[in-house]
C-alpha positions as CSV (number, residue, x, y, z in Angstrom):
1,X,-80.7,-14.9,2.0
2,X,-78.1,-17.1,1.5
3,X,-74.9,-16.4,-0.6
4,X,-71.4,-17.5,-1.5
5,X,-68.7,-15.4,-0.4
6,X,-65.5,-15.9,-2.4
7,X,-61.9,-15.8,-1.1
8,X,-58.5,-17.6,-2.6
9,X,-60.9,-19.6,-4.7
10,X,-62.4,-20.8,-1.6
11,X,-66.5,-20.7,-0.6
12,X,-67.9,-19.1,2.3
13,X,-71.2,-19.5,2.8
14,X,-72.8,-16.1,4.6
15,X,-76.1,-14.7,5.3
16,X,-76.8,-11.3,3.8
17,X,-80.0,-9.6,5.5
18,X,-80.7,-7.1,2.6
19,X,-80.0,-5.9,-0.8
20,X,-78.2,-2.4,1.2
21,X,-76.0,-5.0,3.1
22,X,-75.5,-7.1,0.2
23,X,-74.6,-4.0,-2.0
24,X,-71.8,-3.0,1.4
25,X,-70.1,-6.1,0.9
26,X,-69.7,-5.9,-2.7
27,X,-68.4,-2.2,-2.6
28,X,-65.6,-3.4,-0.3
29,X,-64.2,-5.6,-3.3
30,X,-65.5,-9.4,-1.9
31,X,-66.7,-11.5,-4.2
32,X,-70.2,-12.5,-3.4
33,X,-72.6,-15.2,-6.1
34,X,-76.4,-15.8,-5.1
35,X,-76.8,-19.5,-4.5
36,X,-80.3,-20.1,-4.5
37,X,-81.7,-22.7,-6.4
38,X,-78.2,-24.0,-7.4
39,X,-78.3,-27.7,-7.1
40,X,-76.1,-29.3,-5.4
41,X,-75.9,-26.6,-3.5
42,X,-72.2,-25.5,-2.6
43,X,-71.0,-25.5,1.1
44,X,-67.8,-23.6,3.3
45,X,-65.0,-25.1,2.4
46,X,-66.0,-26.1,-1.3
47,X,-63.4,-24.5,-4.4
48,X,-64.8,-21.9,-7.0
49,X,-63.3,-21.8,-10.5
50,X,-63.9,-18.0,-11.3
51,X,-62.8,-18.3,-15.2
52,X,-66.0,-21.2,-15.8
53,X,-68.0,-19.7,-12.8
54,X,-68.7,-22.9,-11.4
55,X,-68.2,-24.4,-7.5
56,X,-66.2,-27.1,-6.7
57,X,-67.2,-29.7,-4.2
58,X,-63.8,-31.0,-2.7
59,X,-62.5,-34.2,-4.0
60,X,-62.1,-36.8,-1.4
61,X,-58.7,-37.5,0.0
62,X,-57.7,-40.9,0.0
63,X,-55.6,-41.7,3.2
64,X,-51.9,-42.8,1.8
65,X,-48.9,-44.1,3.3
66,X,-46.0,-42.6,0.7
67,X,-42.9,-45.0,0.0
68,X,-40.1,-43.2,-1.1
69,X,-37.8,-44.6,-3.4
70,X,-34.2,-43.9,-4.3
71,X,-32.0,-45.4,-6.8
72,X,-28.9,-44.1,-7.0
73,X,-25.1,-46.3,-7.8
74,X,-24.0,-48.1,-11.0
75,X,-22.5,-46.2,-13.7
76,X,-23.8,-42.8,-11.9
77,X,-25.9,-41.8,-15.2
78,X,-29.2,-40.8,-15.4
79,X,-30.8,-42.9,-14.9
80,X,-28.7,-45.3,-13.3
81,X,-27.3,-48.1,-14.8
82,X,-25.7,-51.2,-13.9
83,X,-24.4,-54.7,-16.4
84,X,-26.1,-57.3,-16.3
85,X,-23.4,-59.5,-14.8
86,X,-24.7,-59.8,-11.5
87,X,-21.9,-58.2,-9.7
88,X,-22.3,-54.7,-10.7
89,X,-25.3,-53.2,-8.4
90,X,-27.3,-50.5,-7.9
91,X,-28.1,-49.0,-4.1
92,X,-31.7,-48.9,-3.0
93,X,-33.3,-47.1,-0.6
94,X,-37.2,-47.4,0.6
95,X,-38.7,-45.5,3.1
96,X,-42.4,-45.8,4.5
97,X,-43.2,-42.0,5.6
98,X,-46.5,-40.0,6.4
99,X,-46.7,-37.6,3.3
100,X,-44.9,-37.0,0.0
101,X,-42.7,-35.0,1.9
102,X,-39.0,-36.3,2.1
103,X,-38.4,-35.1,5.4
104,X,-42.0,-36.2,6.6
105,X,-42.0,-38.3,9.6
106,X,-41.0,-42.5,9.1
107,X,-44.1,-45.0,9.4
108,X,-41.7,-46.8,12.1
109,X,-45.1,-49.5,12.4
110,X,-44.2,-51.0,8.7
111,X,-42.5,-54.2,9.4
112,X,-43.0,-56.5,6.4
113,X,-41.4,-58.4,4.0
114,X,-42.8,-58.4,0.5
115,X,-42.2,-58.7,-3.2
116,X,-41.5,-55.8,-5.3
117,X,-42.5,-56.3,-9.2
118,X,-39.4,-55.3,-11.5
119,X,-41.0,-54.0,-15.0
120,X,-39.8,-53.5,-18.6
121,X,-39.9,-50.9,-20.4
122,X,-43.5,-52.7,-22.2
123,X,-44.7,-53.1,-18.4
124,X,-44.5,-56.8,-18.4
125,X,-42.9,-58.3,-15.4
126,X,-38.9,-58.8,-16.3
127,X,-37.8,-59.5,-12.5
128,X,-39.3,-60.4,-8.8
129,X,-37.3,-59.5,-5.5
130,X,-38.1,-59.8,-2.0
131,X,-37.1,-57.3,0.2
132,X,-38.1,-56.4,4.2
133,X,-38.8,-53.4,5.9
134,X,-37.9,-52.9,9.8
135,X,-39.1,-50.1,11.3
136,X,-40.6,-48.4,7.8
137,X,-36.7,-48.2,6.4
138,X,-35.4,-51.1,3.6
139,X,-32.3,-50.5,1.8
140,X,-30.8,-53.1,-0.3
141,X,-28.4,-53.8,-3.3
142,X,-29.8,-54.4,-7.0
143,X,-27.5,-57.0,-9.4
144,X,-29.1,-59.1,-12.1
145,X,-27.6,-61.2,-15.2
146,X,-30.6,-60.8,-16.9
147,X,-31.4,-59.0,-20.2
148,X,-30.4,-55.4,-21.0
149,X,-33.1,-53.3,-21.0
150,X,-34.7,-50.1,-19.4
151,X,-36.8,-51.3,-15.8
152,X,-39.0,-49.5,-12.9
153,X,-40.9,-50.4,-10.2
154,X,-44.5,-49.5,-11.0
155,X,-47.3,-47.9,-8.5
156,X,-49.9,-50.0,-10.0
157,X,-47.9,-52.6,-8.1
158,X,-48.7,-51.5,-5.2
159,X,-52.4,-52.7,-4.6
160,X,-52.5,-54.1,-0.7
161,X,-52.4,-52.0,2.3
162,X,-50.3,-50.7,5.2
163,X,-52.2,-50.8,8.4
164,X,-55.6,-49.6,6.5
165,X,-54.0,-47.6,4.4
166,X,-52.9,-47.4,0.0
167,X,-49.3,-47.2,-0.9
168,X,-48.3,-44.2,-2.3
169,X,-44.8,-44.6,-4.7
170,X,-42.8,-41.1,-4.4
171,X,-39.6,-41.2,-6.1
172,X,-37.7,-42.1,-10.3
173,X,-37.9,-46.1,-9.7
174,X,-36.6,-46.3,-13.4
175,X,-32.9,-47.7,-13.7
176,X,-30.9,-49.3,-17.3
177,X,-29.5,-52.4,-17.3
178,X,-27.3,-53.4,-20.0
179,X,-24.2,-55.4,-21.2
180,X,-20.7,-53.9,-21.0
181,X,-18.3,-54.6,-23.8
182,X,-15.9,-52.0,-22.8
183,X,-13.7,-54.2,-20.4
């Protein structure tokens, strides 16, 4: 008979011979469920949620390529700020790596040039750049003498692919910009 054997939330599926052998393994504390007749039937490798005593088939993972994104300059506040009189900038830094990771390896095959969205704070489009990546690594300076307001960069953006793969956005994209009456 076949059974699920429970460990870390994880399923195992076993064979148990008899009720004696059965009655063994649950004396030594496992946790074993009968899963005849259950439909779909659970596999090894498949989660179980012990508080709604259900199993968890395992979600598909969706290759990724993660860009990481820091902002950091202006007026050093969080988040960062710059005027809006296109001198005053903010740094940017974009890296294409393998996993959400910071220290994860660089995707040194991303070398492409593209146009990042710039958003509002009511997710309409306020600004286009262009930027380019060498080697998986873009960093660039952000000015603008447009209106104040609060901005990001958005992962809904980021619909196209890197060598097969969806872009992942890791990282605060949001930054203030605003008009400085204190000079």
């Amino acid at each position: 008979m076949q059974y699920a054997q429970i460990r870390a939330g994880k399923v195992n599926i076993i064979e148990v011979a008899d009720a004696t052998a059965l009655a063994a393994l649950r004396a030594t504390g496992l946790t074993i469920i009968d899963i005849s007749g259950r439909d779909p039937r659970p596999a090894t490798g498949w989660g179980y949620d012990a508080d709604a005593s259900i199993f968890l088939a395992p979600q598909e993972q969706t290759p990724c390529v993660c860009l990481h994104v820091e902002i950091s300059g202006g007026d050093g506040g969080d988040p960062p700020g710059i005027s809006n009189d296109g001198v005053d900038s903010l740094s940017v830094s974009a890296v294409f790596r393998a996993t959400e990771d910071s220290n994860s390896d660089i995707v040194e095959d991303v070398n492409i040039t593209r146009r990042i969205n710039i958003r509002d704070d009511k997710n309409n489009v306020a600004n286009i750049i262009k930027i380019s990546f060498a080697a998986g690594i873009c960093n660039f300076s952000y000015a603008t003498a447009r209106a104040a307001g609060l901005f990001h960069i958005a992962q809904a953006d980021f619909t196209e692919k890197i060598n097969g793969v969806s872009i992942k956005l890791i990282g605060d994209t949001q930054f203030k910009v605003y008009e400085d009456y204190t000079s």
